[in-house]
KEKE-912556 format. One record per residue (C-alpha): residue number from 1; residue in three letters; y negated, x negated, z. Coordinates in steps of 0.25 Angstrom, whole numbers, plus 2048, in hexadecimal, padded with zeros to 3 digits. Each point is the difference from the previous one (the first is absolute). Layout:
% KEKE-912556
<NUM; ala; <Y; X; Z>>
...
END
This chain:
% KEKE-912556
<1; unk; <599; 8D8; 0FA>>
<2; unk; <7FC; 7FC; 7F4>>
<3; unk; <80B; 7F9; 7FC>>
<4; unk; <809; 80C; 804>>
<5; unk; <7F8; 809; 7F8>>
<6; unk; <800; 7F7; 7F1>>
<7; unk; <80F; 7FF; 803>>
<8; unk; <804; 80D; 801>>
<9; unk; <7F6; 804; 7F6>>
<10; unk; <809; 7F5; 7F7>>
<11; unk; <80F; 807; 804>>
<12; unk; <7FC; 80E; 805>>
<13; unk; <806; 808; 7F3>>
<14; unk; <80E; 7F8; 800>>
<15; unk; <801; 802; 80F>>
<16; unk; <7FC; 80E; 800>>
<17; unk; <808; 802; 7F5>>
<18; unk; <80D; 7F9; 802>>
<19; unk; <800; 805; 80E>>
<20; unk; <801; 80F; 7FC>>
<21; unk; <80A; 7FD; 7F5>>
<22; unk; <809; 7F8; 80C>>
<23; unk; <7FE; 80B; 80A>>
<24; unk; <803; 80B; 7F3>>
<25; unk; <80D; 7F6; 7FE>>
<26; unk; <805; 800; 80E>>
<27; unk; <7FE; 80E; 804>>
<28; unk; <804; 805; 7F2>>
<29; unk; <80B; 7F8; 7FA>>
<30; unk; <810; 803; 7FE>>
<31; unk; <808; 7FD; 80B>>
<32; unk; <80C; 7FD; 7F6>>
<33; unk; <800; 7F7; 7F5>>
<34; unk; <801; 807; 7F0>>
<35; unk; <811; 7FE; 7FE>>
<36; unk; <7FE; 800; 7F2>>
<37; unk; <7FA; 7F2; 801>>
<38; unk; <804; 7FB; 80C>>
<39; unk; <80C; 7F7; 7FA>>
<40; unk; <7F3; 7F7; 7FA>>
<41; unk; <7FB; 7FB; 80C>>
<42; unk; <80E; 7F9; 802>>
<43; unk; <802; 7FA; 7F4>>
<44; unk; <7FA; 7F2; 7FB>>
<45; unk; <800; 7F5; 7F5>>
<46; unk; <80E; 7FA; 807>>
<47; unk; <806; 80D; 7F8>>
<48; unk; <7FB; 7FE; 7F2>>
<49; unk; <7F1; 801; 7F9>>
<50; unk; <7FF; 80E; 800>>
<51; unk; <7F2; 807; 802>>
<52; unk; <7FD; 805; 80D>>
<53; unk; <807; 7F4; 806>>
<54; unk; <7F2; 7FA; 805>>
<55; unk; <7FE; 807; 80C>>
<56; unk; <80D; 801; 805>>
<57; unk; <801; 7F0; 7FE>>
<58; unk; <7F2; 800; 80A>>
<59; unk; <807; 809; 80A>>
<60; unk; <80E; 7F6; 7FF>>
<61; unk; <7F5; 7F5; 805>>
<62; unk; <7FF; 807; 80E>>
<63; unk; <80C; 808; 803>>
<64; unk; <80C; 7F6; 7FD>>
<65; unk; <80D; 804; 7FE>>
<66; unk; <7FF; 80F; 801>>
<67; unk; <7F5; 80B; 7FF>>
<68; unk; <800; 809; 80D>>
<69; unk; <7F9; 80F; 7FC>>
<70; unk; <7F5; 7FE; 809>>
<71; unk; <7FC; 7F2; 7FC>>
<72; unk; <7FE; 805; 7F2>>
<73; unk; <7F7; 80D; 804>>
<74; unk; <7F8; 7F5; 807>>
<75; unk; <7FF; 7F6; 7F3>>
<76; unk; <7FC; 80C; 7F8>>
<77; unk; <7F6; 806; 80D>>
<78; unk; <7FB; 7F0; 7FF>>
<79; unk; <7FF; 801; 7F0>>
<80; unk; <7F9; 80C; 800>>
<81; unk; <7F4; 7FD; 80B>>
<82; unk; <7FF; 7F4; 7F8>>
<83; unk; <7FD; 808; 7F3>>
<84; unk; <7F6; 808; 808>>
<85; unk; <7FA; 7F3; 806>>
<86; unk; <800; 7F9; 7F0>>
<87; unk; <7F8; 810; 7FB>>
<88; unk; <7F6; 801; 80B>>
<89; unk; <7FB; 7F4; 7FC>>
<90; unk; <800; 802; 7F2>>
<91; unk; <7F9; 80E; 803>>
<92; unk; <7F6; 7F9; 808>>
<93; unk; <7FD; 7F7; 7F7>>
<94; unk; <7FE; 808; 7F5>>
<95; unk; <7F8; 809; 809>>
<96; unk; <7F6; 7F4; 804>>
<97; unk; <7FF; 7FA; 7EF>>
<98; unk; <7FD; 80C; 7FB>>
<99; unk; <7F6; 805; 80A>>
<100; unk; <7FA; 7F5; 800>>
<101; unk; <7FE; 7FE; 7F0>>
<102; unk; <7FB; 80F; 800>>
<103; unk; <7FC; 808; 80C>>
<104; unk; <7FD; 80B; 7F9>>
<105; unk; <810; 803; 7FE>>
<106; unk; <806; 7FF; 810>>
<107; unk; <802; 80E; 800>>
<108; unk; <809; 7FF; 7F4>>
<109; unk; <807; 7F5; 804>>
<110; unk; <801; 805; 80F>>
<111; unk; <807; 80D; 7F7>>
<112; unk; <808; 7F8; 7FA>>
<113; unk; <806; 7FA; 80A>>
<114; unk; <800; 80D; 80B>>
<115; unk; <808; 806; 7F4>>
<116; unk; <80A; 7F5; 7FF>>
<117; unk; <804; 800; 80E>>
<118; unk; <802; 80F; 803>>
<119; unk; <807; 803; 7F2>>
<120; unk; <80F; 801; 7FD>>
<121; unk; <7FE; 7F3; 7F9>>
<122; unk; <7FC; 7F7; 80A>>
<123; unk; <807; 7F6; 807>>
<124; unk; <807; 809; 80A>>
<125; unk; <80A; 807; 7F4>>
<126; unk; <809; 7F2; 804>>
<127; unk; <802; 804; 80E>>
<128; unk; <803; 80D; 800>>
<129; unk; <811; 805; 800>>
<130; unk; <803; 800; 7F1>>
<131; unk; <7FA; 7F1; 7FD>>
<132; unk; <7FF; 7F8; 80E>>
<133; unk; <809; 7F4; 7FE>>
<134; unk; <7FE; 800; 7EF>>
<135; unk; <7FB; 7F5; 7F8>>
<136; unk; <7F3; 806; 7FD>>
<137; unk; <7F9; 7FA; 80E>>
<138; unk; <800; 7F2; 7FB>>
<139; unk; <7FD; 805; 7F0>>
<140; unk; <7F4; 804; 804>>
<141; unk; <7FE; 7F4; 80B>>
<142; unk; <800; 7F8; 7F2>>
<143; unk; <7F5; 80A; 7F7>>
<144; unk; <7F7; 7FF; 80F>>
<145; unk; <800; 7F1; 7FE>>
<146; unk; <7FD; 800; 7F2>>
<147; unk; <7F5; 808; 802>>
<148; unk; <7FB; 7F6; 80B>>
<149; unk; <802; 7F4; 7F7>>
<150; unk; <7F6; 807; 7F5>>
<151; unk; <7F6; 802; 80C>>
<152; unk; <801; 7F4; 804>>
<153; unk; <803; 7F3; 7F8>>
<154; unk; <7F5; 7FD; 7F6>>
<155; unk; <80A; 7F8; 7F6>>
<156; unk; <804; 809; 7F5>>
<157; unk; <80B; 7F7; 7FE>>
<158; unk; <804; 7FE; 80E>>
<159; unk; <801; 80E; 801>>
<160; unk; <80A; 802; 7F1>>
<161; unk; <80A; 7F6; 809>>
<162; unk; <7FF; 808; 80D>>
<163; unk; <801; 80E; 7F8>>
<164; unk; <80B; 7F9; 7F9>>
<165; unk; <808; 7FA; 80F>>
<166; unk; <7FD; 80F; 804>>
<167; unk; <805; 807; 7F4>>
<168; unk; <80F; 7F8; 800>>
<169; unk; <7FF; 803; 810>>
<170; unk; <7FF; 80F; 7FF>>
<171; unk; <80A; 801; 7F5>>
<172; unk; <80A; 7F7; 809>>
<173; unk; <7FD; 80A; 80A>>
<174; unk; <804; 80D; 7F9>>
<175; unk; <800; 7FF; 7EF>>
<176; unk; <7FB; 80E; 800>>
<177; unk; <7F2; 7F8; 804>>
<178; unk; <7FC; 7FD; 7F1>>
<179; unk; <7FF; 80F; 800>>
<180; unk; <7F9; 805; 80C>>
<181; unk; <7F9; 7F5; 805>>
<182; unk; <7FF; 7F6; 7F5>>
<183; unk; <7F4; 80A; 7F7>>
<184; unk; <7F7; 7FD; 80E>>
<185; unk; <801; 7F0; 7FD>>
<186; unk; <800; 800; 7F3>>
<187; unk; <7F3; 80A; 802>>
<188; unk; <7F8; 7F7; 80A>>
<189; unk; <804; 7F2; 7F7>>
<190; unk; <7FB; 807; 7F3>>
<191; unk; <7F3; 804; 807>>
<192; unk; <7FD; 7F0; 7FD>>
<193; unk; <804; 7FE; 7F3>>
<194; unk; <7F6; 80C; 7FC>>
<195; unk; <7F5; 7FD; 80A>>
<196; unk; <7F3; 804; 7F9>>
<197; unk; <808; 807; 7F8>>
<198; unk; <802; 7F7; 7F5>>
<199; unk; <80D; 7F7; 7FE>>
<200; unk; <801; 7F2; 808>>
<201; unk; <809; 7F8; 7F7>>
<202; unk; <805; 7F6; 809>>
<203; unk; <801; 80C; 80A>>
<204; unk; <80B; 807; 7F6>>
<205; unk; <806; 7F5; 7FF>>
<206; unk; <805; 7FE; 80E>>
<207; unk; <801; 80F; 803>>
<208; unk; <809; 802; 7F3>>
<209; unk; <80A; 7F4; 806>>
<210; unk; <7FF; 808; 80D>>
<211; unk; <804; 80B; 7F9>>
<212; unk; <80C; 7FB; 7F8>>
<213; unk; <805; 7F8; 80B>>
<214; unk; <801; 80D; 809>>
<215; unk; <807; 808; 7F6>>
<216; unk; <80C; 7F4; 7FE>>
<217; unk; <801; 801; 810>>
<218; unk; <7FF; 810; 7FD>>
<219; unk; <80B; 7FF; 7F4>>
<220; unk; <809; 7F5; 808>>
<221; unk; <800; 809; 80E>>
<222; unk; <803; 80C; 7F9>>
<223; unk; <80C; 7FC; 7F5>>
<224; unk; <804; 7F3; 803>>
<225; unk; <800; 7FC; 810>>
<226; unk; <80D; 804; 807>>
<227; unk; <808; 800; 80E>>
<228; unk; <80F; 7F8; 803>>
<229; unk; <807; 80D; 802>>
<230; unk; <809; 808; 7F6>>
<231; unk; <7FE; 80F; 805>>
<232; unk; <7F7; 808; 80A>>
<233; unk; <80C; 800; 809>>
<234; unk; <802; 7F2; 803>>
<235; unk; <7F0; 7FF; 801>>
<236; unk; <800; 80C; 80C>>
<237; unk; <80D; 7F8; 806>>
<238; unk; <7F7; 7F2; 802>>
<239; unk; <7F4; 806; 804>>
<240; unk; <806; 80A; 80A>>
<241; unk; <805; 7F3; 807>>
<242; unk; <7F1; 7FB; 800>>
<243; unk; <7F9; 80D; 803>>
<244; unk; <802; 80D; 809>>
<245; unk; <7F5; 805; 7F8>>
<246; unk; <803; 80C; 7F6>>
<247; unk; <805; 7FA; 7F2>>
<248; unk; <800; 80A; 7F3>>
<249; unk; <80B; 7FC; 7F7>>
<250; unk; <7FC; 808; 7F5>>
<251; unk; <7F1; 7FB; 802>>
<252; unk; <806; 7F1; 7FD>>
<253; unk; <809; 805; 7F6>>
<254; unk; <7F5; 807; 7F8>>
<255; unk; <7F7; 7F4; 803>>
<256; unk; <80A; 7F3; 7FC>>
<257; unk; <80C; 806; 7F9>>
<258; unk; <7FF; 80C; 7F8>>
<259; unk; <7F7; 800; 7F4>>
<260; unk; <7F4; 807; 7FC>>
<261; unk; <806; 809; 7F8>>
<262; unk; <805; 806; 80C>>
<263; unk; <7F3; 802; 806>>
<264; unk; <7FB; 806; 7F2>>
<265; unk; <80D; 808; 7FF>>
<266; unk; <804; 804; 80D>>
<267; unk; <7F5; 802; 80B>>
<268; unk; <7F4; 802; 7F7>>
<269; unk; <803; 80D; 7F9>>
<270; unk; <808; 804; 80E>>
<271; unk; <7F1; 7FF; 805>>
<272; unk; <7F8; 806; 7F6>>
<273; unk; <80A; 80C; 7FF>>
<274; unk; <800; 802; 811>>
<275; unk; <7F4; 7FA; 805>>
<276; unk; <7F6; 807; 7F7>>
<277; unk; <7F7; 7F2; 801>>
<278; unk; <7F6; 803; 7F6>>
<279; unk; <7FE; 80E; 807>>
<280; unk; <7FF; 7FA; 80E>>
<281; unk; <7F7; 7F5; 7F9>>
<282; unk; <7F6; 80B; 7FA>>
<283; unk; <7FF; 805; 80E>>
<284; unk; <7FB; 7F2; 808>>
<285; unk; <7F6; 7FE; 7F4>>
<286; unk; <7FB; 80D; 804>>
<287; unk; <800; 7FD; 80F>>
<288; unk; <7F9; 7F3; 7FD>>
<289; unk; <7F7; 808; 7F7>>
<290; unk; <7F3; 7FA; 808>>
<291; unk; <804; 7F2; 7FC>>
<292; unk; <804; 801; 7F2>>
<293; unk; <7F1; 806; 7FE>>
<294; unk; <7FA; 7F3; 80A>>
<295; unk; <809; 7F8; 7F5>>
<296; unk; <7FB; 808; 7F5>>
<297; unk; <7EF; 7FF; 801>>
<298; unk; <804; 7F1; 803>>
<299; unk; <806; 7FD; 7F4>>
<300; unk; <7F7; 809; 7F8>>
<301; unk; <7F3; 7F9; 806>>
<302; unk; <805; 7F2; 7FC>>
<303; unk; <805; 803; 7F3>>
<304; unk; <7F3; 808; 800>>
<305; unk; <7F9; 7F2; 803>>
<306; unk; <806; 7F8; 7F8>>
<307; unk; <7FF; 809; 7F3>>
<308; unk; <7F1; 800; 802>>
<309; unk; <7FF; 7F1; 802>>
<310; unk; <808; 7FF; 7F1>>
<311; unk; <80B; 7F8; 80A>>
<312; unk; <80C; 800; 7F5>>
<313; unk; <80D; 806; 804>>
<314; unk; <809; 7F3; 800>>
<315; unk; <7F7; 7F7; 809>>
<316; unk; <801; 80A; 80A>>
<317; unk; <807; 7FD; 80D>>
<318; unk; <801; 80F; 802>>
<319; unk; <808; 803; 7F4>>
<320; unk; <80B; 7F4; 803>>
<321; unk; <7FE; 808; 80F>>
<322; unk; <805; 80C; 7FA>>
<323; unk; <809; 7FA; 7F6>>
<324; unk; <809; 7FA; 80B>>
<325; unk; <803; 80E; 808>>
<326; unk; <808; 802; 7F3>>
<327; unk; <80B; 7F8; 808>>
<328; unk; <801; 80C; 80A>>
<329; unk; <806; 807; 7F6>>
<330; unk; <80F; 7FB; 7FE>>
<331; unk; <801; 802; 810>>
<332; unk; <7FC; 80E; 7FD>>
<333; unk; <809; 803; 7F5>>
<334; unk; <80D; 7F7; 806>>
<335; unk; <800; 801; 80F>>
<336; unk; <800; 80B; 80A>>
<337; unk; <7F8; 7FC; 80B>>
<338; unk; <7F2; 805; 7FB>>
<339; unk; <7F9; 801; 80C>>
<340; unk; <801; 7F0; 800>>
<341; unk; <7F9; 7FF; 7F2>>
<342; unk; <7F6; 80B; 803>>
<343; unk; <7FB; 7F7; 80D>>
<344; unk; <7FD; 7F3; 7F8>>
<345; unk; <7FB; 807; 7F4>>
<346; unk; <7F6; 807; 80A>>
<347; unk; <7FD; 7F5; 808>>
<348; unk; <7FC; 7F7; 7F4>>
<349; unk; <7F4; 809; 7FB>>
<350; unk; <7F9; 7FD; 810>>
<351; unk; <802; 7F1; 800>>
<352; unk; <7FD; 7FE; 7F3>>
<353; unk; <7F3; 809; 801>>
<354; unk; <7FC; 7F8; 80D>>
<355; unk; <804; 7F3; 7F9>>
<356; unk; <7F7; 803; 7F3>>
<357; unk; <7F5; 802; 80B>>
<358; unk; <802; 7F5; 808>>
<359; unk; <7FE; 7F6; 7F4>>
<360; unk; <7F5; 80A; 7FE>>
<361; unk; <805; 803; 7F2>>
<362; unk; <7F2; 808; 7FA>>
<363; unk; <809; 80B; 7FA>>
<364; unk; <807; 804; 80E>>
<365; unk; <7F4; 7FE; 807>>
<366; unk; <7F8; 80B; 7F7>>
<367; unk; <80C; 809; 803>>
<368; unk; <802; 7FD; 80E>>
<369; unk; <7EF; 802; 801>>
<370; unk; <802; 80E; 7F9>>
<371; unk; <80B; 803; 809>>
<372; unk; <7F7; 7FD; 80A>>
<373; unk; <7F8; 80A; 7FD>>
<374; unk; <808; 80A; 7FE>>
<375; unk; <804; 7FF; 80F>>
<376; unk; <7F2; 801; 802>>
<377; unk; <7FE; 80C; 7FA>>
<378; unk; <80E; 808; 805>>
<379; unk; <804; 7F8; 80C>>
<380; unk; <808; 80D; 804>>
<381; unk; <80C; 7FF; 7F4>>
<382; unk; <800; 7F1; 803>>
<383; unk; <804; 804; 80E>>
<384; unk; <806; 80A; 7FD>>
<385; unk; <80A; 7F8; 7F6>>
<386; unk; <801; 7F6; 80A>>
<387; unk; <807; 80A; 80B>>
<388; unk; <808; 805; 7F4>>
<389; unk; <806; 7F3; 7FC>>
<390; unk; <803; 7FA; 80D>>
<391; unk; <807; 80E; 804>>
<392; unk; <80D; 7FB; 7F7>>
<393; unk; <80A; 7F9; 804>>
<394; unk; <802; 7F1; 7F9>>
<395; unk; <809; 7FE; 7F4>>
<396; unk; <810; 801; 802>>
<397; unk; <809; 7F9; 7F6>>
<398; unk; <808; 80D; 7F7>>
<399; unk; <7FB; 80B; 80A>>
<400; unk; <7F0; 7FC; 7FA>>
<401; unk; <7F7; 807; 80A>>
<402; unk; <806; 809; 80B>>
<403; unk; <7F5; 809; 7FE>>
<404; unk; <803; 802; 7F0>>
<405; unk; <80E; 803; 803>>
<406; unk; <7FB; 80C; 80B>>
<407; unk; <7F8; 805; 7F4>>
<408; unk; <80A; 800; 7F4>>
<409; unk; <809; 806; 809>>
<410; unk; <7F8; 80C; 804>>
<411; unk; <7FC; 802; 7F3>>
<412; unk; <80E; 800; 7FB>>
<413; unk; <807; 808; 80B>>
<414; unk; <7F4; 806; 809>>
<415; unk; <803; 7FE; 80F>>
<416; unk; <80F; 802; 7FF>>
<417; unk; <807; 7F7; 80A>>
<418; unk; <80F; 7FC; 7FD>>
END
């Protein structure tokens, strides 16, 4: 009995955890596959070195010849309990290292982690009707791994090669990685490079090469990798013969044929002028106006430390942190599907506050204990907060947060009904 009891006391966050997520994904996912996307999961490096090749190329390893619909809902049902397996494990972990380093924060870290799973930004916005079958599943399968090398493997250079082997993955999965995913990596690897906030030569050194080696794979996906087809067309005409699965053509001609100027000139300001993002955007900011706060006395409690322990501004992990989210930005400013930027952006705040505090970095351990104390003191606005958040539905790709558009469009038109 025992032995029972020191083992589930070793797994019982993961199980707990990755059960309600799997139950979530099977009683709430799409039951159709995004069609905007869908063309990737049947395309693979026999067809040229494109991005987004990688997964496809996985999937060409099981199926054959050709790509039945249903077998591809069940690789990407496969992939994304896989996901869920690889993030109750990392929550657990982080869970278990940071209470364990400070007791005195396991109600913030417990917080933190409540939050995540019940917020538009948690792992469920890639199964529901506008995302299911995207890319994003296995983007953020790499970021989970990333932050379960810097949990786990001691060797700081051990760990630069595996955020490096991770990094080329997820930009081979979707080059859009480098900026939505890539800030969490960079953010977990820089955390040893300014351990003790001060500068760790060797460290840098490794971490720089990471770095540039990841931005040539970036660079080489991006404007130099291609596909053995002359027009979207004759794409659409070899893959409908592999496939009974919905194809875009203008998906693959905007992705391997056209130029960016077209996305700048044609779909961009088309977006802008309809789709009234920054209005809908100001709207889910103040939806998730309990978070932004959360995020807020965290950041001002560490910088807070750190001014008050003369920690200078450049040997500090936190400002590299924050730096890096400056990569969300161009997604924000080129491409239409915000709801997919806003998940990762939020989502990177939570694991990197639970990673901090897992290594138990002093800074974030002041702040998690004085979060702690605040839900000492007002127990009821953090429930109430709690309720609040988990009432929203998860992220969509261009429609952002379902509940955003119900509002905009009552404050624009009141409850007229075409």
């Amino acid at each position: 009995m025992e032995k029972i009891k020191k083992f589930w006391n070793a797994v019982s966050y993961e199980v707990v955890i990755a059960a309600g997520l799997i139950v979530w994904f099977l009683t709430g996912r799409a039951l159709d596959l995004q069609g905007w996307s869908s063309a990737w999961n049947a395309m693979d490096y026999s067809m040229g070195t494109g991005s987004r090749l990688l997964i496809g190329s996985i999937y060409r390893l099981f199926y054959g010849e050709y790509l039945d619909y249903t077998v591809a809902y069940k690789y990407v049902a496969v992939g994304t309990m896989l996901t869920i397996l690889v993030l109750a494990i990392v929550l657990g972990r982080m869970i278990r290292l940071a209470v364990a380093k400070n007791d005195q924060i396991r109600h913030a870290v417990f917080g933190a982690v409540a939050l995540y799973l019940v917020a538009p930004f948690s792992i469920a916005y890639v199964w529901n009707d506008q995302n299911l079958g995207r890319l994003d599943v296995y983007m953020l399968l790499v970021a989970l791994l990333a932050l379960f090398v810097g949990l786990t493997i001691k060797n700081t250079y051990v760990k630069c090669v595996c955020y490096t082997v991770l990094g080329v993955v997820g930009l081979a999965i979707h080059q859009g990685f480098a900026f939505l995913y890539y800030p969490i990596v960079f953010s977990v690897m820089v955390y040893d490079v300014f351990e003790e906030n001060r500068v760790h030569a060797g460290r840098f050194a490794a971490a720089f090469v990471s770095g540039l080696i990841n931005v040539a794979v970036a660079v080489y996906f991006q404007f130099f990798s291609s596909i053995h087809f002359d027009s979207a067309k004759e794409l659409v005409t070899f893959l409908e013969g592999r496939t009974n699965l919905t194809i875009s053509e203008y998906a693959l001609d905007i992705e391997y044929f056209l130029k960016m100027d077209y996305q700048l000139k044609e779909i961009t300001p088309q977006f802008y002028k309809y789709d009234a993002p920054i209005r809908h955007a100001l709207l889910v900011l103040l939806l998730l106006l309990p978070v932004l706060v959360w995020c807020f006395q965290i950041y001002r409690d560490v910088f807070g430390w750190q001014k008050k322990s003369n920690v200078k501004w450049y040997a500090s992990p936190y400002f590299y942190m924050l730096l890096s989210q400056l990569c969300f930005v161009p997604m924000f400013v080129i491409h239409t599907d915000w709801g997919r930027h806003f998940a990762p952006l939020f989502a990177m705040q939570i694991f990197m506050f639970l990673f901090y505090a897992a290594k138990g970095e002093p800074a974030m351990v002041y702040a998690c204990e004085n979060m702690c104390g605040r839900m000492k003191k007002h127990p009821w606005i953090f429930v109430v907060s709690i309720l609040w958040i988990a009432k929203l539905d998860s992220f969509g790709a261009r429609d952002f947060l379902k509940q955003a558009t119900y509002l905009f469009d009552f404050l624009q038109r009141g409850f007229f009904i075409n």
